[in-house]
C-alpha positions in Angstrom: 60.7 -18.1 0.5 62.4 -19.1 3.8 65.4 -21.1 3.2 67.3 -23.3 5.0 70.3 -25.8 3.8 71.2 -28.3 6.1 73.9 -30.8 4.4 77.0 -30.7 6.3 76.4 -27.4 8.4 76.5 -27.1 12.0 73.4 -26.3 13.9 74.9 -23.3 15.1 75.4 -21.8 11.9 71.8 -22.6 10.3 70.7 -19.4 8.1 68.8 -18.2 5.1 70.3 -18.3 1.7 68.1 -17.1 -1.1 68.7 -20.0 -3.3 68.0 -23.1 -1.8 64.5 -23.8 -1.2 62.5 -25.4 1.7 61.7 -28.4 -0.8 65.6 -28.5 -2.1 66.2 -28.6 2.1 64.1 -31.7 2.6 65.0 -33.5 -0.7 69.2 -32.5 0.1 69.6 -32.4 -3.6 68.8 -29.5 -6.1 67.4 -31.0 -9.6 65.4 -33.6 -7.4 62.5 -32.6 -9.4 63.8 -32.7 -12.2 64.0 -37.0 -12.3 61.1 -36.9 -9.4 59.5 -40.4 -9.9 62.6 -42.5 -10.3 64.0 -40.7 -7.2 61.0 -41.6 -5.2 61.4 -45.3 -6.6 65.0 -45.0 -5.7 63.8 -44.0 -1.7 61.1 -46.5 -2.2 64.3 -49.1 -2.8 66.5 -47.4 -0.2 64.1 -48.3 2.9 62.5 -51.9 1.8 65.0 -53.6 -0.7 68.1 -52.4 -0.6 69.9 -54.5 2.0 73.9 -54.2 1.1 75.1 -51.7 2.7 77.1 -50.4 -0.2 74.2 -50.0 -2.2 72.5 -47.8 0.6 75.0 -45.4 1.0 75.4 -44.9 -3.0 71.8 -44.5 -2.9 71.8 -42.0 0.0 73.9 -39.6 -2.0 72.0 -40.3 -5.2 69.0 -38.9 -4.3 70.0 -36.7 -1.8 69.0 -38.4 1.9 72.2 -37.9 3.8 71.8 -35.4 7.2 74.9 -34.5 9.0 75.0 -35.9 12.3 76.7 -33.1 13.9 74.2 -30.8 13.2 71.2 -33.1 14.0 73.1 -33.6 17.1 73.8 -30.0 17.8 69.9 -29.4 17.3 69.0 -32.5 20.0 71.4 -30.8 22.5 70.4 -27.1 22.1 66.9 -27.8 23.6 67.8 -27.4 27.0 69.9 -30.8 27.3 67.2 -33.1 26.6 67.6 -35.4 24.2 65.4 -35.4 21.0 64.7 -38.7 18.9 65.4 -38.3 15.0 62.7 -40.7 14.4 60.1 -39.9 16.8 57.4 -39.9 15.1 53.8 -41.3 16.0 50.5 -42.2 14.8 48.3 -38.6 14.6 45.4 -38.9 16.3 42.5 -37.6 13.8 39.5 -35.7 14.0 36.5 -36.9 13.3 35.3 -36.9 10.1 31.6 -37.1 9.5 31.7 -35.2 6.4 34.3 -37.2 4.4 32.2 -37.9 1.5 31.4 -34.4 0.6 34.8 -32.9 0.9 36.6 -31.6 -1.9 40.2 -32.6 -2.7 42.6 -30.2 -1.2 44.0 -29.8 -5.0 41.2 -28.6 -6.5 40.4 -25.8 -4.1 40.9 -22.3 -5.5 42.2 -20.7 -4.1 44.2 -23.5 -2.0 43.4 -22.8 1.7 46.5 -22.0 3.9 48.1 -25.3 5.5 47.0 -24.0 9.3 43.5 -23.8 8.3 43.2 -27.5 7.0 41.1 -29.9 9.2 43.4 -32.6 9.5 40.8 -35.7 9.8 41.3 -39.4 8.3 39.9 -38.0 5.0 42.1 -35.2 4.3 45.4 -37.5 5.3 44.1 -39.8 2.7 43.8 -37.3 0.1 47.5 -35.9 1.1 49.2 -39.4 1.3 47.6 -40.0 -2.0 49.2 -36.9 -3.6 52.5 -37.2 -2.5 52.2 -40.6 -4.0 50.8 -40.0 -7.9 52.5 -36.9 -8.3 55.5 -37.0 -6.6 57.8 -35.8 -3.9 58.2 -31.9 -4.9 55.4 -31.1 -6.5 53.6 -32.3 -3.2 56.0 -29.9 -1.0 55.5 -27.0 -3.5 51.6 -27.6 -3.3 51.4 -27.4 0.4 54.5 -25.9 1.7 53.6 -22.1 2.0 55.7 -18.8 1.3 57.7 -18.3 4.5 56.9 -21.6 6.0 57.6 -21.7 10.1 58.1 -24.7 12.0 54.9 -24.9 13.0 53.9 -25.2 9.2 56.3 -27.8 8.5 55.2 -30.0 11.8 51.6 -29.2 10.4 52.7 -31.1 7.3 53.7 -33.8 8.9 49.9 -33.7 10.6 48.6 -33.9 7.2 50.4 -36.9 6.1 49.3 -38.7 9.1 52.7 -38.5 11.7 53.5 -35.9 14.6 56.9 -36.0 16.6 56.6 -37.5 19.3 58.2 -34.5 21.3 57.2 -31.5 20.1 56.9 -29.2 23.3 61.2 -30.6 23.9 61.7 -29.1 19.9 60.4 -25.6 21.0 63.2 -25.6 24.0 66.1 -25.1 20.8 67.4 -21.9 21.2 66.7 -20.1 17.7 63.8 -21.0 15.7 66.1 -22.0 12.7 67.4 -24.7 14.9 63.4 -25.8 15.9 62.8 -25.5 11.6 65.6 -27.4 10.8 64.8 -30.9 13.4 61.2 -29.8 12.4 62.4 -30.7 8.6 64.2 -33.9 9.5 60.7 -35.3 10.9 59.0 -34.0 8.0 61.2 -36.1 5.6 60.7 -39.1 8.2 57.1 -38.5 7.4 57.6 -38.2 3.3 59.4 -41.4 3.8 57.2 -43.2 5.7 54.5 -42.1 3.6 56.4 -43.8 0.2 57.2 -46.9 1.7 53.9 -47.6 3.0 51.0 -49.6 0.7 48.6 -48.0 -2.0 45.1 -49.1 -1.3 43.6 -50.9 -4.2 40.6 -48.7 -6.0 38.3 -51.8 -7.0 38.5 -53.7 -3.9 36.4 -52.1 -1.0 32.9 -53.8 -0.7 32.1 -56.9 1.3 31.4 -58.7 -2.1 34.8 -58.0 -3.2 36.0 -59.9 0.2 33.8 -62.9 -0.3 34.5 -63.5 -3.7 38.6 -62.9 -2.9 38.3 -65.8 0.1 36.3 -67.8 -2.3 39.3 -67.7 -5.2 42.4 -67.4 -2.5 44.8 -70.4 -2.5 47.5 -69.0 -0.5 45.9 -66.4 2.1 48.6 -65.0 4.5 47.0 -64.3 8.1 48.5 -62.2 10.3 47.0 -62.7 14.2 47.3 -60.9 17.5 45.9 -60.8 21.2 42.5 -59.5 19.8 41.7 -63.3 18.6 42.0 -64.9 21.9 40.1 -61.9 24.4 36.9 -63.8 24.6 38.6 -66.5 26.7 39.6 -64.2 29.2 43.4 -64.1 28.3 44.2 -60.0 28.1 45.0 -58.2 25.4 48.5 -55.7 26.0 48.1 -52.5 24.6 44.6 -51.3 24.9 43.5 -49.7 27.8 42.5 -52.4 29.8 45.0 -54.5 28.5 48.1 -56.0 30.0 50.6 -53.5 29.9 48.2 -51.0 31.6 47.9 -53.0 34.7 52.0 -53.5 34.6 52.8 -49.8 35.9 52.4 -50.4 39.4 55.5 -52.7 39.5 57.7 -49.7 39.2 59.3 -50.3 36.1 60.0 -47.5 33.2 57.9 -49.4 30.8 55.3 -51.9 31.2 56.8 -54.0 28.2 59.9 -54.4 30.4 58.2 -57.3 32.1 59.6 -58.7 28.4 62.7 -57.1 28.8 65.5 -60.0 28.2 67.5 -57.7 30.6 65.2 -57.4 33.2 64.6 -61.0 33.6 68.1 -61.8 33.6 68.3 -59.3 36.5 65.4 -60.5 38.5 63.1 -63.2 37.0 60.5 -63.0 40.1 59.1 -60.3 37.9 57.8 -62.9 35.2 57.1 -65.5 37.7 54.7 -62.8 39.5 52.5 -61.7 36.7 52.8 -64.8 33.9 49.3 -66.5 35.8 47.7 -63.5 34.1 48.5 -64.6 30.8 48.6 -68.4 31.2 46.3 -70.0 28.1 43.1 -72.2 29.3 43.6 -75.6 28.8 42.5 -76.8 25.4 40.5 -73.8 25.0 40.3 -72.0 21.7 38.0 -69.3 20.0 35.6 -69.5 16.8 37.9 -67.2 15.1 41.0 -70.0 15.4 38.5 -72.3 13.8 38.1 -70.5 11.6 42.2 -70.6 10.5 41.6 -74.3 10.6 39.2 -73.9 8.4 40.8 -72.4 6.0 43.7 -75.2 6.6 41.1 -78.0 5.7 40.1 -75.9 2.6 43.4 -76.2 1.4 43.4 -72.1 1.4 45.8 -71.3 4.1 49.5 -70.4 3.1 50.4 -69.6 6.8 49.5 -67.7 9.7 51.9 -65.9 11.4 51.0 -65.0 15.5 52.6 -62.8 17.3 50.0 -64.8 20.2 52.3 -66.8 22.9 49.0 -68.6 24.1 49.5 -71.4 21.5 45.7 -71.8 21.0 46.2 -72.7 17.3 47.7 -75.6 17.9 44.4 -76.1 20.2 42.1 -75.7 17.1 44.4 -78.0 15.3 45.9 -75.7 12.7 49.1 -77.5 11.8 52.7 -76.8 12.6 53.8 -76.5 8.8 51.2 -73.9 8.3 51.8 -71.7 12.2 54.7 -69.7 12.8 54.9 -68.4 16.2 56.7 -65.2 15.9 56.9 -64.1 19.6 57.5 -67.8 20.9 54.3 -69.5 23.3 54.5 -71.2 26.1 53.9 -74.5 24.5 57.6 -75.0 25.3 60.2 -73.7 28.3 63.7 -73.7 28.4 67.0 -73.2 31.2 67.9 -69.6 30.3 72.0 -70.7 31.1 71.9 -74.2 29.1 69.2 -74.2 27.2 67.2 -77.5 28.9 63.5 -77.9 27.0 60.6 -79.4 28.7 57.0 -78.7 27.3 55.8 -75.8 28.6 52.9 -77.3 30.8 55.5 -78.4 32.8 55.9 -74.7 34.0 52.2 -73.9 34.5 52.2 -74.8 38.5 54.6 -72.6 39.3 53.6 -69.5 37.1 50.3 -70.3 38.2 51.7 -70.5 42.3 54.4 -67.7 41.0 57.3 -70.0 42.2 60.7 -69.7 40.5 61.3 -73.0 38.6 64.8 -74.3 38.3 66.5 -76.5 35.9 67.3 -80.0 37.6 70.6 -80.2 35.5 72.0 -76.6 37.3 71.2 -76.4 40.5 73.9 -78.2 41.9 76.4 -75.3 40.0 73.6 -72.6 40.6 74.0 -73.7 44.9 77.7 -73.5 45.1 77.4 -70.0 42.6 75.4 -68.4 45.6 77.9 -69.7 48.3 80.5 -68.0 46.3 78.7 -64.3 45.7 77.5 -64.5 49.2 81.1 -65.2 50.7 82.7 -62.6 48.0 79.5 -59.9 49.0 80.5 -60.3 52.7 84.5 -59.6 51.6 83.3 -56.6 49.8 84.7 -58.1 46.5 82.3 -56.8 43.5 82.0 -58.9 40.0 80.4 -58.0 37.2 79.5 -61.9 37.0 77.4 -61.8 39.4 74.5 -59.4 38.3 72.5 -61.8 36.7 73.2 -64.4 39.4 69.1 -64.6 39.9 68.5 -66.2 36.6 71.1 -68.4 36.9 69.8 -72.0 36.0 66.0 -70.4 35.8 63.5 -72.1 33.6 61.7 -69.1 30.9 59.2 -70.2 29.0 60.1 -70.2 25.3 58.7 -66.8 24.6 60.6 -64.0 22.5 61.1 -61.5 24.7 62.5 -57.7 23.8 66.1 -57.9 22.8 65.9 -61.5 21.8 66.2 -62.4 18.1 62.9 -63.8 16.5 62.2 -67.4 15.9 64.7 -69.0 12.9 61.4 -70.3 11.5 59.8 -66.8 11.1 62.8 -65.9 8.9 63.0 -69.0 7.1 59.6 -68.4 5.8 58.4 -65.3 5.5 60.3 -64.1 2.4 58.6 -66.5 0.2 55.4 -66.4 2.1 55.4 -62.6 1.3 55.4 -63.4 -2.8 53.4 -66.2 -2.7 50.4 -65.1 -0.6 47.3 -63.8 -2.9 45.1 -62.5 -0.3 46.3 -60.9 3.4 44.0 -60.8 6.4 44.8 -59.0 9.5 43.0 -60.2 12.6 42.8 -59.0 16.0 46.0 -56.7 16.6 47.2 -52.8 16.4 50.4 -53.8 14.5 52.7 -51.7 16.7 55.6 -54.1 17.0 58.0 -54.9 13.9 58.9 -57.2 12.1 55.5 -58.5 12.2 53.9 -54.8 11.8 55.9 -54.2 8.5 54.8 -57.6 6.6 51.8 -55.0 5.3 54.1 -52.7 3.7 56.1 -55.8 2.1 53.3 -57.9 0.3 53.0 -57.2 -3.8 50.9 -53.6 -3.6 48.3 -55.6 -6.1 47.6 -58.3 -3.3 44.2 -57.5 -1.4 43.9 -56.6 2.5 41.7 -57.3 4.7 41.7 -56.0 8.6 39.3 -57.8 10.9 39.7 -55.8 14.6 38.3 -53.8 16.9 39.6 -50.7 15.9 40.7 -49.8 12.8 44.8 -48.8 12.3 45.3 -45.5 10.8 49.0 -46.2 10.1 48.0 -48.8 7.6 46.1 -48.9 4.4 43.6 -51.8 4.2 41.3 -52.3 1.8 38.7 -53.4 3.6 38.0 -53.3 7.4 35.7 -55.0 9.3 34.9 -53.7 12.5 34.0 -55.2 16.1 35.0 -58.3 18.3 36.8 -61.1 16.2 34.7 -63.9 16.6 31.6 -61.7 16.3 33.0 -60.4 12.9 34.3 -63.1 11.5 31.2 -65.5 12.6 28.9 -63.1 10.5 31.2 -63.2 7.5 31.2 -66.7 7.3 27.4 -67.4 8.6 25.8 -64.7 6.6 27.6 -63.9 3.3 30.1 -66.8 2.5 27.7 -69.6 3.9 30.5 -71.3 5.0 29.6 -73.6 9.1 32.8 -73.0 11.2 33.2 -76.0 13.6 33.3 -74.9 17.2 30.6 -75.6 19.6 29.7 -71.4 20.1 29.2 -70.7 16.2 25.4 -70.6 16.1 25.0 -68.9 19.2 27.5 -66.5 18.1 25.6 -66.4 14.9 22.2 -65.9 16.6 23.1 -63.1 19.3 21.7 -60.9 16.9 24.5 -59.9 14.6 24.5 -57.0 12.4 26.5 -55.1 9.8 26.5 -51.3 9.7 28.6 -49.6 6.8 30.9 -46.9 8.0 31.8 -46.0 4.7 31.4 -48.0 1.6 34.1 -46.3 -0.2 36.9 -46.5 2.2 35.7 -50.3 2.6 34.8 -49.5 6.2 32.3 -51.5 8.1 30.9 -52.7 11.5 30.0 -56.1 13.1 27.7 -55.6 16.1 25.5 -57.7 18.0 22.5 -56.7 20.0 23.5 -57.0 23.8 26.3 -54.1 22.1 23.5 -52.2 20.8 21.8 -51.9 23.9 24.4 -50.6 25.7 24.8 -48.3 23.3 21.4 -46.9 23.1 21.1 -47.0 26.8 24.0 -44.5 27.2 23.2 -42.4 24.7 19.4 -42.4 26.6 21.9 -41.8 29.6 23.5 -38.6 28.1 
């Protein structure tokens, strides 16, 4: 078997040794089958609870985690100067799958096909994850890691378990292939990790009954809520591909999301005050799907619902402010980004809506003689360091969390206890991409059921159930048609009535879709079409 040891060794002198397998290279520690469960609790522990330092570096060199970053370093720099991300790893984008229920588990295949010639599909990721999970970190890399494994095997691994690097083509520019195997076999373990710290789908909990009757018994439900709630009033979504973010690129910046950039609005806050019009909330507008939240609240069946929305709509619907935390800020509030001045935020709305810079009244006077003073010092040629964020100075930003701000104190005083005390977790309307929010999934109690109401499903995380289709469509029929509950907003029966219907996807992965005839129709007519 090819063998490669990677523990304090330079890149440049990576080589095969006949003693140390490919399994021993990802683990870093021989013996680590030997004690295979408890060192997979111990990982488990490393990258969720452990948070004193000490105790993560004793645990690194317990079970063997440690990667030298000279070498990994070495590796980055080989391929041709450019420079590779350890963790750069991304959702795989699967197959389809319309087989599922008839395949056979990979395990019980004889003879067990080679790893290039499994279909990597939704299915087969499942039955891998799974794997890795019940029986344990080596016995999963000496099922599926062949004789002689190449790179290309060990990135094909990481396929299989759902993660691809995000840079691939840059990782065939190292200059040996046992430099390529060896940052091939870091991502790998990123995977394996990934893979362990992630949720355990429950095995009785996967039918639409099972939903019902959990929302019927739930006294603390945790909802987690993105941009998907709010698209039927017109306010954009950001990462689909319509969404906001898409229609960001032509302001010329590296990344769309730096219109949130902290940095970038410090250097030149026109940027916001240009674009924010396309995000501004309706006035006292709100969706079915935030009544239903409030309903839930008068029910006496809502722990919390953490948003990661800055449209403030819930407070619209009137779902109170002990049971809403805003995790990304709103613009129910705006503040003087040098001294911290609060006004409510509607008193921004003209000019975000005429995309006029507002000042604060209390700095202006300082912000004036500021200007006289870089504008004299500019014309001497005299250059200070003080003055590159002269635009912002005594600008007004609306209270939202933008990238490389620090999250609301409130999210962090509650979620903690929020996370043990929840008994039922519904995910509405987003693609969990950004953390914190994205990782509360992984951190609720593995024997507390979830539910995902969206769109699209999210292949990175392991629901229980999903319920496909527009939010208020999906959540309108849930209610109206199985639970019997009335939400209380004036579209509910015409929601109700647009001819809503409920296709199952597949009943055993809890997988279903909400539809309603106009939906249908265009469906039907393009497939006439084609």
């Amino acid at each position: 078997m090819t063998t490669v040891s990677i523990e304090n060794t330079p890149a440049d002198a990576i080589k095969s040794t006949s003693d140390v397998t490919v399994g021993e290279v990802v683990s870093n520690k021989r013996g680590f089958a030997d004690d295979s469960d408890s060192s997979v609790r111990k990982m488990v522990k490393l990258s969720s609870d452990a948070e004193d330092e000490t105790e993560k570096e004793e645990t690194e060199k317990e079970v063997g985690l440690e990667i030298d970053d000279e070498a990994t370093d070495a590796v980055a720099d080989s391929a041709d100067g450019e420079d590779l991300d350890e963790s750069g790893l991304t959702e795989y984008d699967f197959e389809s799958d319309p087989d599922a229920k008839e395949t056979k588990k990979l395990w019980e295949m004889d003879p067990m096909p080679p790893l290039q010639s499994i279909k990597i599909t939704k299915n087969t990721c499942n039955q891998a994850r799974a794997y890795l999970k019940t029986e344990g970190y080596m016995k999963f890399l000496d099922l599926f890691v062949p004789p002689d494994p190449t790179a290309d095997d060990i990135i094909t691994l990481a396929k299989l378990l759902g993660y691809v690097p995000n840079d691939v083509e840059k990782l065939r520019k190292a200059k040996n292939q046992q430099e390529f195997l060896h940052r091939c076999i870091v991502y790998l373990r990123e995977a394996i990790n990934r893979v362990l710290r992630s949720r355990t789908r429950l095995p009785n909990f996967h039918t639409l009954d099972d939903v019902c009757e959990a929302l019927k018994k739930a006294k603390n439900i945790l909802i987690l809520t993105g941009a998907g709630i709010s698209t039927s009033l017109g306010i954009p979504d950001f990462r689909s591909s319509t969404g906001f973010y898409s229609k960001m690129r032509n302001l010329g910046l590296d990344d769309p999301q730096d219109v949130f950039s902290i940095d970038v609005f410090r250097e030149d806050p026109s940027i916001l005050y240009n674009i924010a019009h396309m995000i501004l909330p309706p006035d006292k507008a709100y969706t079915p799907l935030h009544s239903f939240i409030k309903l839930l609240q008068d029910r006496g069946k809502l722990l919390r619902n953490y948003t990661q929305n800055i449209d403030n709509l819930e407070a619209n619907a009137g779902v109170l402010p002990e049971k809403l935390v805003q995790c990304h800020g709103s613009f129910a509030t705006a503040s003087c980004i040098t001294c911290k001045y609060k006004v409510p935020g509607e008193v921004l709305f003209p000019n975000l809506r005429s995309k006029k810079i507002a000042y604060c009244p209390f700095c202006a006077a300082e912000r004036k003689a500021l200007l006289q003073k870089y504008d004299k010092m500019e014309d001497e040629g005299i250059y200070s360091r003080r003055f590159e964020q002269i635009n912002s100075f005594g600008v007004m930003k609306p209270d939202i969390t933008f990238f490389g701000e620090d999250l609301p104190e409130r999210y962090h005083n509650f979620i903690k206890e929020d996370i043990k005390k929840c008994d039922l977790l519904l995910c509405i309307g987003t693609s969990l991409k950004v953390a914190p929010v994205s990782e509360i999934v992984n951190r609720v109690p593995n024997d507390v059921p979830q539910i995902l109401i969206n769109r699209d499903p999210i292949d990175h995380c392991e629901f229980d159930v999903e319920l496909l289709g527009y939010c208020d469509q999906a959540i309108t029929w849930l209610c109206g048609k199985k639970l019997g509950w009335k939400i209380n907003h004036k579209d509910f029966d015409k929601v109700l009535n647009s001819g809503l219907e409920m296709k199952v996807l597949d009943e055993a992965f809890g997988s279903y879709q909400i539809t309603d005839e106009e939906q249908r129709e265009g469906k039907e007519k393009i497939s006439d079409e084609l």
